[in-house]
C-alpha angles and dihedrals in degrees: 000000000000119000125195089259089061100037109112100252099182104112086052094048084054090045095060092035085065099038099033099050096207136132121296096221092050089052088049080052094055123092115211092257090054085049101045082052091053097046094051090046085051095058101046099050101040114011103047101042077051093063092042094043083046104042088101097050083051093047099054081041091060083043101056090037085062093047096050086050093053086051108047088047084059099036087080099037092073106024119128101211101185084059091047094048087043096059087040089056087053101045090051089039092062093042100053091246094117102051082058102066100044090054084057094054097053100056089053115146094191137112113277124180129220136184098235144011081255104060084060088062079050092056130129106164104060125103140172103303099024115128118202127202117209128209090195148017091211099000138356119279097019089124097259098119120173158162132222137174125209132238150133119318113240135212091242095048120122100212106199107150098254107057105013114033137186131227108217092203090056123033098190089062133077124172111233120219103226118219108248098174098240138125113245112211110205111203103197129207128209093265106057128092113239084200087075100048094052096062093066114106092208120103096269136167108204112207116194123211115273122274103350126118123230115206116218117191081175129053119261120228130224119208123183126304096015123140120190113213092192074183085203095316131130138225117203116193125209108187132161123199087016132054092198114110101173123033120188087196130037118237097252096049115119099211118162131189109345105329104102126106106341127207101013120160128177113192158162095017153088131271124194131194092330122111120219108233126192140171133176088354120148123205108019131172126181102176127174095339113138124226125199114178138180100168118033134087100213126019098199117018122166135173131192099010140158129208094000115181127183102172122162109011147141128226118198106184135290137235101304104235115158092234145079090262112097122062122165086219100045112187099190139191108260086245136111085259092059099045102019099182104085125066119291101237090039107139090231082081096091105126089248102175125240104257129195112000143163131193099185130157090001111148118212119197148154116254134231094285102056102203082077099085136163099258085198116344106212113012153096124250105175121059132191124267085234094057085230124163117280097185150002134186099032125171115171092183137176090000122155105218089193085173147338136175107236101349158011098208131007110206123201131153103354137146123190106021127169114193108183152144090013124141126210127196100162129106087237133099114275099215132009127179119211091174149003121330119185109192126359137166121198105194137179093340126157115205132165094200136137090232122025103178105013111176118189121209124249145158116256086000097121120186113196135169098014115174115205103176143147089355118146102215117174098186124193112189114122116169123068145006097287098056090085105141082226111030114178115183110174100352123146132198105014139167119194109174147143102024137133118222136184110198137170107213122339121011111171129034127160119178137126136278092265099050085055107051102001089246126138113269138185110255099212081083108052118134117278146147086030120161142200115186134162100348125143119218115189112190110218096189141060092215116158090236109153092225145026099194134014144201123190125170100343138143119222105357121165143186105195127169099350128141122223111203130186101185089163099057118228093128093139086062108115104257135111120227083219125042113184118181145179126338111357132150130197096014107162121189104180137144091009112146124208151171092223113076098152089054098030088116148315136249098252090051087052090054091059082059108101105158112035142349102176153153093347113163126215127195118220117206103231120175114232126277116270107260119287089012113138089183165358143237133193141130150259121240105201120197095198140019105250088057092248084160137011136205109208111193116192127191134355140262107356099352095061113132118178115179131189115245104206111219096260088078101062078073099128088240082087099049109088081191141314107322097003122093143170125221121187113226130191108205123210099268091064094253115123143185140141127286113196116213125183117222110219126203087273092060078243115142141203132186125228147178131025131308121244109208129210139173114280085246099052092268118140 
């Protein structure tokens, strides 16, 4: 335990040292007690007769202290601070203080904000060095919000007001917009002008207001990295020597290849009387916009293009020409025919082919005024000189063709080209082909159309690797030769198969140029290694045509596995379901099934098969069996001795049936054995199976055994 004689009494010994004055070495004398005594002794005989002598002074000090307080409460109260300001003003105006400062304040480097990029031009207080941030490109708010640092003008600048802007105090400067890797979103009000906000070179989406419709007498130009949110409006175009409304180039660009205006969409919206026109752009949607046109030719067209998707949209019409000329999907040449705005001899001019691109979910329709019909919907009608490609990598997908004038897709110059899922209504050809095609698959499409594959003839025009599979055409054509449902002129290396076609009068015919039109041809594209498998053609129509399907001048070409069905009757009309002419190698008719064994084929015809005429099978139409009846007799009536025709007569009285067998069904595929055969039947309730008869030495035949009974169309 501490006592006061060991307490450390150090900080009081230097206490009384400072108030006390007096000697070091006498304090270090003292003992605390010493010190305690003078301190109190200190304090009785100076500090206290101090207070007393002071307690007035203190007093008037409390008093003025109360009375500064009172004033200054009511100082503000009644102060007029304009006045106040004002006098300041003048007193640093006449001693120079004032021109100080603002000399100070001109040659300020810091960041100062503005409404708009014009109030930058407007500017007096910038200097080298200075940065600006903007609330606005137009006015303020409308979503363009930048930053731009000032400095001198130089001799290569573009000044263009958004990038590069003047300042109008001081021409040697220009304020600079700095990157700053963002997307800027315009939201437009009715009164702005999209026009403005297209020309900016940033990465922008431009929504309009909501529901209004702007009106353009000029075209409107599209620059990199734009998107276009129409947000239900419309644009209506009213343009007189061009029917472009958009260009994604300007007329005096120089693109090549793929290296135009990148990453443009246009969507949600409504276009009126304004095509879309692109070259050399790369990364382009056009999604559920509607068109409605009444004079244009074309409503998209695009060359040289890369990535190209038009997904969602409705075609009204274009502009109605009697001709193959107007598409609302126009894939053109990268040519001057094809984009004939810019200047004839203009380098971007280079053939560069259409890449990538995809036409889905796309509705093509006639307007309200219906003389303003789709002359083709999707297509190209003007080809190079060159005969270079136009496109590659096609797919038109999930599209309703509700009508079109003389077709749903013009095909010219293309490689790679998937058609599918696309349904036509209209009374037009589905496809037609006006040049080479080199690869191209038609799946699972359903058309009512008079043509469904038309392929027009054509020197140095090949068509090669052509897939025509799982499609549901009703055709309704009904007059000449080149109404065949499936006409292939020149085409190499094709499948159709699998399809099911309705057809009036003729549905496929493959031949060479000069079997169509009778003009000279290369030969190096004549028609070969062509195949027909597992399709089923239903005839409509009782029509007298003298033939269903023909070949002419053709190499392999082969009918495998199809079924031929006359639900209407007419089978005595005088037509051949086959119809083989002129000079043809490897043609090949096997495994075919049909109700029309008196017309299957002719001799002549026979005589064109080289390589295989084999296991056919006809249906004959046999009325029931009289009730209680387990079988029939009858005869042949040979007209030769090595059976090259029958007469079967089944029955007697009344119920007599005799029925031609053409030569092709002595083939031994339809000889059990020696005398036994089997001969497919169909009855008159549509139901159909096989009944097997013996021939005895007497040509005398019985039938035996029971009948198993199938669907017309091959279902259990």
């Amino acid at each position: 335990m501490k006592t006061i004689d060991t307490l450390d009494n150090r900080p009081f010994r230097h206490l009384i040292t400072t108030i006390g004055a007096l000697p070091t070495s006498f304090i270090d004398s003292m003992s605390y007690y010493e010190m305690l005594a003078w301190l109190c002794d200190y304090l009785e005989k100076t500090v206290i007769p101090a207070v007393n002598e002071n307690a007035e002074v203190l007093k008037e000090l409390q008093t003025a202290f109360v009375e500064l307080k009172e004033y200054v409460d009511n100082y503000f109260a009644n102060l007029d601070i304009q006045t106040e300001i004002d006098n300041k003003l003048d007193e640093m105006a006449e001693s120079g203080q004032l021109a100080d400062i603002i000399a100070a304040y001109l040659q300020l480097k810091g960041v100062l904000a503005f409404n708009t990029v014009a109030d930058i031009t407007d500017a007096t207080n910038l200097v080298d060095g200075s940065f600006v941030k903007t609330y606005g490109y137009l006015r303020k708010g409308d979503g363009v919000y930048d930053i731009y640092k000032v400095r001198p003008v130089l001799t290569t600048d573009n000044i263009d007001g958004y990038n590069i802007v003047s300042i109008t105090a001081d021409p040697t400067l220009i304020a600079e917009r700095l990157p700053q890797g963002k997307k800027v979103v315009v939201k437009m009000i009715a009164t702005d002008d999209i026009a403005d906000y297209l020309a900016l070179t940033c990465d922008k989406t431009i929504i309009l207001p909501e529901g209004i419709t702007y009106t353009y007498t000029s075209p409107l130009f599209l620059n990199s990295n734009t998107t276009i949110d129409l947000n239900t409006s419309t644009i209506q175009f009213n343009i007189s020597g061009t029917e472009c409304g958009f260009f994604t180039y300007k007329l005096d660009d120089t693109f090549t290849g793929y290296n135009g205006n990148a990453n443009i969409t246009i969507k949600d919206g409504k276009i009126l009387d304004g095509c879309i026109s692109m070259l050399h752009n790369k990364n382009v949607t056009i999604e559920n916009v509607e068109f409605e046109t009444d004079n244009v030719r074309h409503t998209i067209q695009f060359a040289g293009c890369y990535n190209v998707i038009i997904r969602g949209c409705i075609f009204n019409g274009t502009l109605p020409v009697n001709d193959h000329g107007s598409e609302s999907i126009n894939i053109d040449p990268c040519n001057y025919g094809g984009q004939p705005y810019a200047p004839e001899d203009s380098p971007m001019f280079d053939m560069t082919p259409n890449s990538v691109v995809l036409i889905d979910n796309n509705t093509f329709k006639v307007a309200t005024d219906p003389t303003l019909r789709n002359t083709n919907c999707v297509g190209t009608h003007g080809r190079d000189a060159s005969g270079g490609l136009i496109a590659e990598n096609v797919v038109i997908s999930n599209n309703d063709f509700t009508t079109s004038y003389t077709s749903c897709i013009n095909v010219a110059d293309w490689k790679n080209v998937v058609i599918e899922n696309n349904t036509c209504a209209s009374t037009a050809r589905f496809i037609i082909r006006r040049g080479s095609i080199d690869g191209m698959t038609v799946h699972n499409n359903s058309a009512n159309v008079t043509i469904s594959f038309f392929s027009t003839a054509g020197n140095s025009y090949p068509v090669t690797n052509v897939q025509f599979t799982s499609n549901q055409i009703n055709s309704t054509e009904d007059s000449t030769d080149s109404s065949s449902v499936i006409q292939l002129i020149d085409v190499q290396h094709a499948t159709v198969s699998n399809n099911t076609i309705k057809f009036q009068n003729h549905c496929f015919y493959v031949a060479d140029k000069a079997s169509w039109d009778g003009d000279t041809y290369d030969a190096q594209y004549r028609s070969s290694d062509i195949t027909y498998a597992n399709n089923t053609l239903i005839k409509t129509s009782v029509q007298d045509s003298y033939y269903n399907n023909r070949i002419r001048n053709c190499d392999n070409v082969r009918f495998i596995g199809n079924k031929f069905l006359h639900p209407v009757g007419g089978l005595e009309n005088n037509y051949e379901e086959f119809l083989i002419q002129a000079t043809n190698t490897g043609i090949e008719v096997q495994d075919n099934f049909t109700d029309n064994p008196t017309k299957f084929i002719n001799n002549a015809s026979i005589a064109n098969i080289t390589s295989g005429f084999r296991n056919n099978n006809a249906l004959y139409e046999i009325a029931p069996f009289a009730s209680g009846a387990t079988s029939r007799s009858g005869t042949f009536a040979t007209s030769t001795g090595n059976f090259s025709k029958f007469v079967l007569t089944i029955g007697s009285g009344t119920d007599t049936q005799t029925v031609e067998l053409q030569p092709f069904l002595t083939i031994s595929s339809f000889k059990m054995d020696a005398r036994t055969w089997k001969l497919p039947l169909v009855k008159s309730d549509n139901t159909f199976g096989y009944f097997t008869f013996t021939v005895n030495s007497s040509d005398e035949w019985t039938y035996s055994g029971s009948l198993a009974l199938r669907s017309l169309y091959g279902k259990d």
